[in-house]
N, C-alpha and C positions, 0 to 999 in steps of 0.2 A: 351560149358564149363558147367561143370557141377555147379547148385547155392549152396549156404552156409550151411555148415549142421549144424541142431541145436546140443545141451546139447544132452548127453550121456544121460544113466536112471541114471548113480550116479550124473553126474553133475547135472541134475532135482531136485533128491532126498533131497539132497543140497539145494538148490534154494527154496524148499520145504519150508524147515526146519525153516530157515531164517525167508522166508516171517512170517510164522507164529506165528515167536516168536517173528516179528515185532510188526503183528496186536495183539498179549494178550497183549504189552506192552501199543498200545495205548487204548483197550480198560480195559485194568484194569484202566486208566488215567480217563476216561468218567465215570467210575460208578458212579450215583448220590450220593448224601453225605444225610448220613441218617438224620431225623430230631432231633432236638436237643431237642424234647417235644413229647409230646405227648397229647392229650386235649378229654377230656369227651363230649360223646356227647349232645347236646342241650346246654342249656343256660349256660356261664359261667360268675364266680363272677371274682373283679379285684384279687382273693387271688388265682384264676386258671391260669388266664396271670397278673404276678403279674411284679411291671415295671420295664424296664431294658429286658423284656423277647421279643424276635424277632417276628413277626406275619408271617415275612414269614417262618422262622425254623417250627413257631408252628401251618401254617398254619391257622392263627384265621381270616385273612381278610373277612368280613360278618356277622363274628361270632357275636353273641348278647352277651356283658359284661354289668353285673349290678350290682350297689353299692345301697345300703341300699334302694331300690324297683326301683331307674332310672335306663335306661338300655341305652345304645345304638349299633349300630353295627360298630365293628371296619373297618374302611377307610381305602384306600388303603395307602400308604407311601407318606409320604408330606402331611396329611392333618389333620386336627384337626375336632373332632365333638364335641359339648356340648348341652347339655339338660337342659330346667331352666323350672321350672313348677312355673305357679301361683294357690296358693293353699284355701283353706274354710278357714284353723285357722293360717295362714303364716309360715308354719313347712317348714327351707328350705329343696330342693326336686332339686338334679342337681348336675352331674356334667360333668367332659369334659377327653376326652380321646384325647392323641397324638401320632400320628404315626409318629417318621421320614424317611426322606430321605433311611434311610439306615433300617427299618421296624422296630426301636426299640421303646417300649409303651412308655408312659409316663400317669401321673394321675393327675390330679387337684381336690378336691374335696371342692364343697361348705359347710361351718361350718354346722354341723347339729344343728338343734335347737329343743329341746325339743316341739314337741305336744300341743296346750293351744287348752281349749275350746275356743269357740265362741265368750262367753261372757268377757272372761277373755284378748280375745286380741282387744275387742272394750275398754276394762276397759284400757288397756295399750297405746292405740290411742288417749283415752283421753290425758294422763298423757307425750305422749310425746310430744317435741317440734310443735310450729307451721309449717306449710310447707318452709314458707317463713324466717324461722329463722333455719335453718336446714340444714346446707351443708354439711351433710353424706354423702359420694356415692361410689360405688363401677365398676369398669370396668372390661370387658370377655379378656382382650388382643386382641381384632379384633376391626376392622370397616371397614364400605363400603368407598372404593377408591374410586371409580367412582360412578352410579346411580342405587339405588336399585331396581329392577326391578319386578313386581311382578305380580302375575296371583291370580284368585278368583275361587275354587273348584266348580264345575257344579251342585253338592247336595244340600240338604237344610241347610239353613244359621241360624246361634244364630236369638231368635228371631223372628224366623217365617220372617225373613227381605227376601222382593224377593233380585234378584242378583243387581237390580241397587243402592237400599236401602245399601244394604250390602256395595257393590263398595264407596259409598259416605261417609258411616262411617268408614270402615277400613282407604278408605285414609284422613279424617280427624284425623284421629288418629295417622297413620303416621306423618301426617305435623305436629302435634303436637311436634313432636320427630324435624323434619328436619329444624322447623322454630325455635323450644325450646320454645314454647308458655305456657306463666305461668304469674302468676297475682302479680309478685314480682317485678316488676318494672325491669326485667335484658331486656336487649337490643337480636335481636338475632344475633349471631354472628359464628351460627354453619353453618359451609359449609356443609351439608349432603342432598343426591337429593335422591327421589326414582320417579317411572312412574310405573303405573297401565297397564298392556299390554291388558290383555285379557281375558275371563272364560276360563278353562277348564278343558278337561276329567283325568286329572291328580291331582293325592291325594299327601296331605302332606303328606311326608314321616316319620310318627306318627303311632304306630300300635295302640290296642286295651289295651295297660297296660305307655301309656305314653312314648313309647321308640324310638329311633332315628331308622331309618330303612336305607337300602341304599339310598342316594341322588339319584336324577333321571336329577337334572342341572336347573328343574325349582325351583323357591320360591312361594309357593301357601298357601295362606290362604286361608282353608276349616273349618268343624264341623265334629262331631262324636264322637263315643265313646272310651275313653282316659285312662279308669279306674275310680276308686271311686274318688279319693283323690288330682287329680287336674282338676282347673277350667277351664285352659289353658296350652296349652303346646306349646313354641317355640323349634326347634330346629335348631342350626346353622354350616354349615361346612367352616372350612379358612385355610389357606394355610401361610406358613412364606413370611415373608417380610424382607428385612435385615432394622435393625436398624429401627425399629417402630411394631403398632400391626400387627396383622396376618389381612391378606385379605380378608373378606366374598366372599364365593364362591357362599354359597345359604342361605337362611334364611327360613322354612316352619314354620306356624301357623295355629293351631287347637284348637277347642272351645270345650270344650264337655258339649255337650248338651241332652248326655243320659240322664245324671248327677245332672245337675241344668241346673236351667232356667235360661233366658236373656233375657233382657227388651231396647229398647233402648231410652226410656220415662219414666224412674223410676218418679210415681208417689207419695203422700201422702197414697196409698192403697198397696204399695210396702211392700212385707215382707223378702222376701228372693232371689228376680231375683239379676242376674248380671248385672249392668249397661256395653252396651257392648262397650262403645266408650272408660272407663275405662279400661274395661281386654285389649281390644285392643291397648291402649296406650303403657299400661305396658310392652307387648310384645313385640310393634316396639322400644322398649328404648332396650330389649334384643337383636331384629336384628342389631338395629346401634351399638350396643356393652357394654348397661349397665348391669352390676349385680345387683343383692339382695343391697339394701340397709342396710337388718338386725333389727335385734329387738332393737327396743327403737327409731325406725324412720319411725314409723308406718304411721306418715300422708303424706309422699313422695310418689310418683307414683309409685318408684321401691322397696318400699317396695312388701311384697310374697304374701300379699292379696291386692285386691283392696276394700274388702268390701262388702258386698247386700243391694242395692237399694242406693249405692252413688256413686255420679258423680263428688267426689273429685281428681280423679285421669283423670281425663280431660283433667286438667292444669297441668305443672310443678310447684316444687317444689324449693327449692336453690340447693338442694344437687342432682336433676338430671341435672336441667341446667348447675353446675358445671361440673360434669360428660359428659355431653356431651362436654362440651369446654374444658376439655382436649382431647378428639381425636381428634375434629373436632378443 
């Protein structure tokens, strides 16, 4: 018996036809979808991805965004970065970028403060409230849920401190924050843990002008050079939370010590070093979640300077101890 015979050459023909206007149907379906921006190359300002605007349409995820000289690199979606520098004359320096879920920006920006010299913000430090009469304070919308965990960069430390010196002050400075240790008689009451892990070959993700760079998943306090204009620079990434702050993802800390000096025995011979257990203070209140106190509460910890050659910012204040208890 003879087997099955196929399609004719028109039947084929046919069959041809079809398939083909199948496949242009599903591939006109596939053609990617053009972007909805377009973006200049290197550095952009928030007026370039201005908010509301998509990072994935405009492809910005990496991209370096800077407001009024702080920069950072926009996150991938679902995360938040912010930048808080501690500065010479307390000019505030920071602010924070949002990526959500669905890649659309968002902006926060800390109040700008006019520029003061030297003098003129020791003059105003007189003149404001005591520490302990002062319950100013300001919060990032984060804090650490769990235990802050942290690593100490393998370079050289503020200071001239080798790595164990280094180790014993940063985390004094920490517990300062987690215990809320201040000379105001407040109780502590802040639930806040961090652990010290280990040195190493890993840099805070800090470039050379102050700016947030990709996270890398560790938190390290390291040195180096930051730019002119701050003394320190934290930067933090967190993630939402429903119904409370955003979650620290990572926290990194950087001294610069191109820049000025640091002392961690401010003497009566002291002209102009950093007390480093001070700058360091000031920062871990930025990792557990405080902001900028602001001008006219100069002698608070989280005020934008800590000061040269004072080791006022040691201890808490009211208005950071406040601050901490409300996250914690």
């Amino acid at each position: 018996m003879a087997g099955r015979r196929g399609p004719g050459l028109v039947g084929r023909a046919v069959t041809a036809l079809l398939v083909a206007a199948s496949l242009s149907v599903v591939c006109v379906g596939e053609v990617p979808r053009a972007s909805a921006c377009a973006l200049a190359r290197g550095e952009l300002t928030v007026d370039d991805l201005p908010a509301g605007s998509s990072v994935l349409d405009c492809r910005a995820v990496g991209r370096v965004v800077t407001h009024e000289g702080a920069g950072v690199a926009v996150p991938e979606p679902g995360t938040t970065v912010s930048v808080d520098a501690l500065t010479a004359d307390g000019s505030a320096h920071g602010f924070t970028l949002t990526v959500a879920a669905d890649g659309t920006v968002s902006y926060v920006y800390e109040a700008h403060e006019a520029t003061r010299a030297a003098a003129a913000a020791s003059k105003a430090r007189a003149d404001a409230p005591a520490p302990c009469a002062d319950g100013a304070y300001s919060t990032a919308g984060r804090k650490e849920y769990g235990t802050y965990e942290w690593f100490i960069g393998d370079g050289p430390l503020p200071g001239r401190l080798s790595h164990a010196e280094g180790r014993r002050a940063f985390e004094d400075a920490i517990a300062t924050i987690t215990t809320s240790r201040n000379d105001c008689g407040y109780d502590d009451t802040v639930k806040a843990k961090a652990r010290f892990l280990s040195s190493t070959g890993n840099e805070a993700g800090i470039d050379r002008a102050a700016r947030c760079t990709r996270r890398d998943g560790l938190s390290v306090w390291d040195a180096g050079d930051i730019g002119g204009e701050a003394v320190a620079t934290t930067c933090s990434w967190s993630r939402p939370v429903p119904d409370g702050p955003e979650e620290l993802l990572e926290a990194d800390v950087r001294f610069n010590t191109h820049d000025f000096p640091f002392t961690n025995r401010p003497s009566g011979a002291c002209t102009h070093a950093y007390d480093i257990r001070s700058v360091a203070t000031h920062e871990a209140g930025h990792v557990f979640g405080l902001g900028h106190s602001g001008a006219g509460h100069e002698n608070l910890t989280m005020y934008a300077n800590s000061f040269a050659c004072s080791t006022d910012a040691r201890t808490l204040g009211k208005g950071d101890v406040l601050g901490l208890r409300s996250l914690y």
